[in-house]
ROSE-4610 file (N, C-alpha, C; in Angstrom, 1 decimal, always signed):
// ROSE-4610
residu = [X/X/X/X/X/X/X/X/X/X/X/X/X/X/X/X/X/X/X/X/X/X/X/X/X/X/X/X/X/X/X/X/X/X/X/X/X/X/X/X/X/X/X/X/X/X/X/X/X/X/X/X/X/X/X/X/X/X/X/X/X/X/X/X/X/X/X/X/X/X/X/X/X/X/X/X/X/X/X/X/X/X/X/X/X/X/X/X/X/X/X/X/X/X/X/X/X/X/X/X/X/X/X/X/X/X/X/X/X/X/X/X/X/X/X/X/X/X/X/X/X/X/X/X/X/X/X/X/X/X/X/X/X/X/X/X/X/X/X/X/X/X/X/X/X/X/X/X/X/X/X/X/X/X/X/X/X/X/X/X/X/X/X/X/X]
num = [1/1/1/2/2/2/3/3/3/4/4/4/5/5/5/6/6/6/7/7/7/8/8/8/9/9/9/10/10/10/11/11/11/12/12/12/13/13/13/14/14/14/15/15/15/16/16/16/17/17/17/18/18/18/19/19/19/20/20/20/21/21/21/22/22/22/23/23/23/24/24/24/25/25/25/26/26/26/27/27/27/28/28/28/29/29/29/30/30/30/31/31/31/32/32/32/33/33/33/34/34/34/35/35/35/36/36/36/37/37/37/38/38/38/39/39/39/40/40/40/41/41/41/42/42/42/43/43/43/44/44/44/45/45/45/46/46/46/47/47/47/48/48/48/49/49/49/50/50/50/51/51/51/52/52/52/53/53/53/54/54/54/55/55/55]
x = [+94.8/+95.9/+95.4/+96.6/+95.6/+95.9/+95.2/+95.0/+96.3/+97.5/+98.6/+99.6/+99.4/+100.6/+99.9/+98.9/+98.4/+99.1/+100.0/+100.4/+102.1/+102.7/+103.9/+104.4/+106.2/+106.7/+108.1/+108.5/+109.5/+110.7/+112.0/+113.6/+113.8/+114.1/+114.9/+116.5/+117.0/+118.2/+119.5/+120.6/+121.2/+120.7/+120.1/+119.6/+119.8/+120.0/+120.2/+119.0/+118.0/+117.6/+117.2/+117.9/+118.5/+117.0/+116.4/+115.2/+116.3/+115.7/+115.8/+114.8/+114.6/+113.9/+113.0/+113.8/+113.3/+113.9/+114.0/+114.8/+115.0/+114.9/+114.9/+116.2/+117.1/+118.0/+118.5/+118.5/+118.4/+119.5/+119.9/+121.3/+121.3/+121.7/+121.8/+122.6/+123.1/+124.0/+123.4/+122.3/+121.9/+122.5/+122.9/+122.9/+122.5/+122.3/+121.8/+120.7/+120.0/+119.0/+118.7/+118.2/+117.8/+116.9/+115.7/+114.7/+114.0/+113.9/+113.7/+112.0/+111.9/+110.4/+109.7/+108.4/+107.8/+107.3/+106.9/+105.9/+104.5/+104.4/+102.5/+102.5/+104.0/+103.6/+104.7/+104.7/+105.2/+105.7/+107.1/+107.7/+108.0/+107.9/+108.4/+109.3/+110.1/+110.6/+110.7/+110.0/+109.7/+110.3/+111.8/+112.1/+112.8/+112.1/+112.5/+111.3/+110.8/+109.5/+109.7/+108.9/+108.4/+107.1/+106.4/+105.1/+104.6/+103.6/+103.3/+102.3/+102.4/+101.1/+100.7/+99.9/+99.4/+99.9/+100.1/+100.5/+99.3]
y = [+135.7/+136.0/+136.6/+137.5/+138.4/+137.3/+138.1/+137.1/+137.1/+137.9/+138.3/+137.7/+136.8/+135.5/+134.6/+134.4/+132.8/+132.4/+133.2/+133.0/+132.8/+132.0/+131.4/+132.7/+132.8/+133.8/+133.0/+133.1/+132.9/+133.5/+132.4/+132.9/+132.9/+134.3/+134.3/+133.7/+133.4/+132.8/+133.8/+133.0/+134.2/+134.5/+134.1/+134.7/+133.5/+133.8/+132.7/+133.0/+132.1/+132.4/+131.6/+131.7/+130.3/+130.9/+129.7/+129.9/+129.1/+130.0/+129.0/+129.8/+129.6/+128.9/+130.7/+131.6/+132.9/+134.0/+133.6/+134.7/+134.0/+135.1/+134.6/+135.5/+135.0/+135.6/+135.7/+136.5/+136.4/+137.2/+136.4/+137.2/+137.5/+138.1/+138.0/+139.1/+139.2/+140.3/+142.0/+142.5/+143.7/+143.6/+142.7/+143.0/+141.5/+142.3/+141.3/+141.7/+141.1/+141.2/+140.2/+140.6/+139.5/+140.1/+139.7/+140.0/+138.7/+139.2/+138.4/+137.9/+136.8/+136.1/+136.2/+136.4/+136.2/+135.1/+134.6/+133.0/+133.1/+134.2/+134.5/+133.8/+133.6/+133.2/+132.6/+130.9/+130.2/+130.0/+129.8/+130.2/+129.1/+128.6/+126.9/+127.1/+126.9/+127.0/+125.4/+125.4/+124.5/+124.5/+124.2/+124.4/+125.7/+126.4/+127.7/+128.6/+128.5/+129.1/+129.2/+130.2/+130.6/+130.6/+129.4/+129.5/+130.3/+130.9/+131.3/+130.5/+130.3/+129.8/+130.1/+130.4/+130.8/+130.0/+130.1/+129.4/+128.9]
z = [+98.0/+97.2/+95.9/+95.3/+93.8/+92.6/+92.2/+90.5/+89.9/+90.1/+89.6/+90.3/+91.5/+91.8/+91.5/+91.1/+90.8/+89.4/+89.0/+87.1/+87.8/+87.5/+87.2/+86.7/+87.6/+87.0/+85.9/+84.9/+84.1/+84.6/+84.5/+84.7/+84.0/+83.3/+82.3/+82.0/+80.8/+80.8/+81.7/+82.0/+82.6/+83.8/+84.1/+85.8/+86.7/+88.0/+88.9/+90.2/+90.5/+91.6/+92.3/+93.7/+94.6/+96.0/+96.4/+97.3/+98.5/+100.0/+101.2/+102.3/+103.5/+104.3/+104.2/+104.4/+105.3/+103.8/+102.4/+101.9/+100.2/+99.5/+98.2/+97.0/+96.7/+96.4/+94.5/+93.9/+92.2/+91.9/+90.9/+90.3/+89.1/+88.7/+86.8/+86.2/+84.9/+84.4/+85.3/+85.5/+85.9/+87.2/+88.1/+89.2/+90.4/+91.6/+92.4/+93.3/+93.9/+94.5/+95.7/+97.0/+97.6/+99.3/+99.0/+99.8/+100.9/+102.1/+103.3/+102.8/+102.8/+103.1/+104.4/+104.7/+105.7/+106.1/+105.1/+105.7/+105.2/+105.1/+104.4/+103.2/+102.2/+101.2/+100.9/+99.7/+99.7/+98.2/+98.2/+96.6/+96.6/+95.4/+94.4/+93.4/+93.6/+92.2/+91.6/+90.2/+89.5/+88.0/+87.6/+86.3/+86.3/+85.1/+85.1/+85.4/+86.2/+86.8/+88.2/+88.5/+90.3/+90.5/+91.5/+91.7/+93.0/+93.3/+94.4/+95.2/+96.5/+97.4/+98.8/+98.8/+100.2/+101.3/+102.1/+103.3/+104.4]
């Protein structure tokens, strides 16, 4: 994994970002967004943070 998921990403206020099994979905005033997961890598959300981990 690069040096650049090992760092905690920040949610900004206003933003909404709901995790489930295969798919990761964020909302916030710009807009909406939502991209299919593979399984190579594993998202946490902890707080207002997103961790990354290898699978």
């Amino acid at each position: 994994m690069s040096r650049v998921a090992k760092n905690p990403v920040a949610i900004p206020e206003k933003v909404e970002v709901v995790l489930s099994a295969n798919s990761i979905n964020v909302s916030g005033p710009l807009g909406k967004l939502s991209h299919p997961l593979t399984g190579a890598v594993v998202l946490k959300k902890e707080g207002e943070t997103i961790t990354f981990e290898g699978s």
